[in-house]
C-alpha positions as CSV (number, residue, x, y, z in Angstrom):
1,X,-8.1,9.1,-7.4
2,X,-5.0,10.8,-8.3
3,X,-1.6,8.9,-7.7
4,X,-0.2,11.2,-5.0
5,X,-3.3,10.8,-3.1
6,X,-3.1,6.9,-3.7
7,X,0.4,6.8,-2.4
8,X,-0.2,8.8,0.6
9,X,-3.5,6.8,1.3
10,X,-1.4,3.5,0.7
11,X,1.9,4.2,2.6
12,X,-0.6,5.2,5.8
13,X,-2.4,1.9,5.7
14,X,1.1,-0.1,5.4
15,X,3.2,2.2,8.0
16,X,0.1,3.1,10.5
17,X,-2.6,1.2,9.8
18,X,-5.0,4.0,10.8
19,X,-5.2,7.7,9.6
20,X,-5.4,8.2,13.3
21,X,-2.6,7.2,13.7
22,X,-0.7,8.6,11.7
23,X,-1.8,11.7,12.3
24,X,-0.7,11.8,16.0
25,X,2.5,11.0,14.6
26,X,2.9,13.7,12.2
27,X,1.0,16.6,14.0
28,X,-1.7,17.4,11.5
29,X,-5.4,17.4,12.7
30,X,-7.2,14.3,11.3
31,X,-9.8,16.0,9.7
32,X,-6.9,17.5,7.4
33,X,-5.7,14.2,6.4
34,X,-9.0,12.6,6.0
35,X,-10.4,16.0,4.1
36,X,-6.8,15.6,1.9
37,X,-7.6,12.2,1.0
38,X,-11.6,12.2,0.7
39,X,-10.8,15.1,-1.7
40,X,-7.7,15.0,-3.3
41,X,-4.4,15.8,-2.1
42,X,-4.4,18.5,-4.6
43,X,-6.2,21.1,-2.5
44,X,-3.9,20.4,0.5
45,X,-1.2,23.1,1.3
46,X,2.0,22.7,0.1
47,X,3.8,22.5,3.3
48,X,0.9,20.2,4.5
49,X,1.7,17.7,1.3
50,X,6.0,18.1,1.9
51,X,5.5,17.4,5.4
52,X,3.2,14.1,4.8
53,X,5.4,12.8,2.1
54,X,8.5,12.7,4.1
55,X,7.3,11.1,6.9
56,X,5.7,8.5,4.6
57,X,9.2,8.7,2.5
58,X,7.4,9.7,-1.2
59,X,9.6,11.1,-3.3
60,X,9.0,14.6,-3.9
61,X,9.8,14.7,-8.0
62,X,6.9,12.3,-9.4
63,X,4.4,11.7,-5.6
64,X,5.6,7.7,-6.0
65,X,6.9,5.6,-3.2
66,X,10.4,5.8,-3.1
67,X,10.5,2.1,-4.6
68,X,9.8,2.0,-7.6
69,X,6.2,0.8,-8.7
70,X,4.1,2.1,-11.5
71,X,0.3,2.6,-11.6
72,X,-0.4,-1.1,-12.2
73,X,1.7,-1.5,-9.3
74,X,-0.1,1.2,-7.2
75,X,-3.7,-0.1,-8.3
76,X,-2.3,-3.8,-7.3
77,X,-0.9,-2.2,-3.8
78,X,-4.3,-0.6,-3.2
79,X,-6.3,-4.0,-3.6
80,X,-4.2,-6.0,-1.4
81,X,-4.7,-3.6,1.4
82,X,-8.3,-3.9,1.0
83,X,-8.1,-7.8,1.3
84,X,-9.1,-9.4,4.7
85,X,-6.4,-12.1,6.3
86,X,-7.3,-14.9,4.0
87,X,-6.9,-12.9,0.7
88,X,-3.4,-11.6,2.0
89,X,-2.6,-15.1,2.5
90,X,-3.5,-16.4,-0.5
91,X,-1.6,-13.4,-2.7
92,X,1.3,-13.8,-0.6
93,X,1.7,-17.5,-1.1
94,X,0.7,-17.0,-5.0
95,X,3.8,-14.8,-4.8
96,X,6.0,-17.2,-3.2
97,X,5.1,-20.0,-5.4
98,X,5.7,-17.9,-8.7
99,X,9.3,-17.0,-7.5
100,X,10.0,-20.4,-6.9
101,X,8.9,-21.1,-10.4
102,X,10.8,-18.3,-11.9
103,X,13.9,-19.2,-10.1
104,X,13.0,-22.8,-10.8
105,X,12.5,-24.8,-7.8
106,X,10.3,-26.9,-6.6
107,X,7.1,-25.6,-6.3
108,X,4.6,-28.4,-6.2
109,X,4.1,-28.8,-2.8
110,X,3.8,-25.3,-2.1
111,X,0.8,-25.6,-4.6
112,X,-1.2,-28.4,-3.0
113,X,-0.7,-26.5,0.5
114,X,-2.4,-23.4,-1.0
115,X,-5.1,-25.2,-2.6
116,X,-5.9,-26.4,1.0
117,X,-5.5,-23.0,2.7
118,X,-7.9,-22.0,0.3
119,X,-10.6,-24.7,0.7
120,X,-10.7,-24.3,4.5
């Protein structure tokens, strides 16, 4: 999958949740946006593309999010939306414990919590 189709299919899942929802808020027919990213947004029409990727704010120059990410960072993105509840938990408190560390605080308790989380 190409990256601009990645974005697009990411920023939809974070901002909408649902492809039908987002397209009810955009105005496109949901069988464009789903044919755009079963296919490849690179058969879309340009003004279909522009219009999608400024309401999902993409930057227009390189098809990346506006933050900045790479493609590790975009295949990372893609997983986590894939995980249920309990695998979003567990990343998010991985991340939160690894800040602490880098910033170096305390962190051992937050470690024996998520081992806990997990086991349950």
């Amino acid at each position: 999958m190409d990256l601009l189709t990645m974005a697009i299919k990411n920023e939809i899942r974070e901002q909408y949740k649902s492809v039908r929802k987002f397209s009810m808020a955009i105005g496109i027919p949901q069988s464009t946006i789903v044919s755009a990213l079963h296919n490849g947004i690179g058969g879309t029409s340009y003004d279909t593309v522009l219009k999608i990727c400024r309401k999902l704010s993409i930057n227009m120059y390189d098809y990346s999010p506006l933050y900045n990410t790479n493609y590790h960072g975009m295949s990372i993105m893609a997983a986590y939306s894939q995980l249920d509840e309990k695998g979003r938990y567990v990343i998010d408190t991985l991340l939160d414990i690894e800040l602490k560390r880098c910033k170096g605080t305390n962190y051992e308790e937050d470690i024996k919590k998520a081992v806990e989380a997990v086991k349950e």
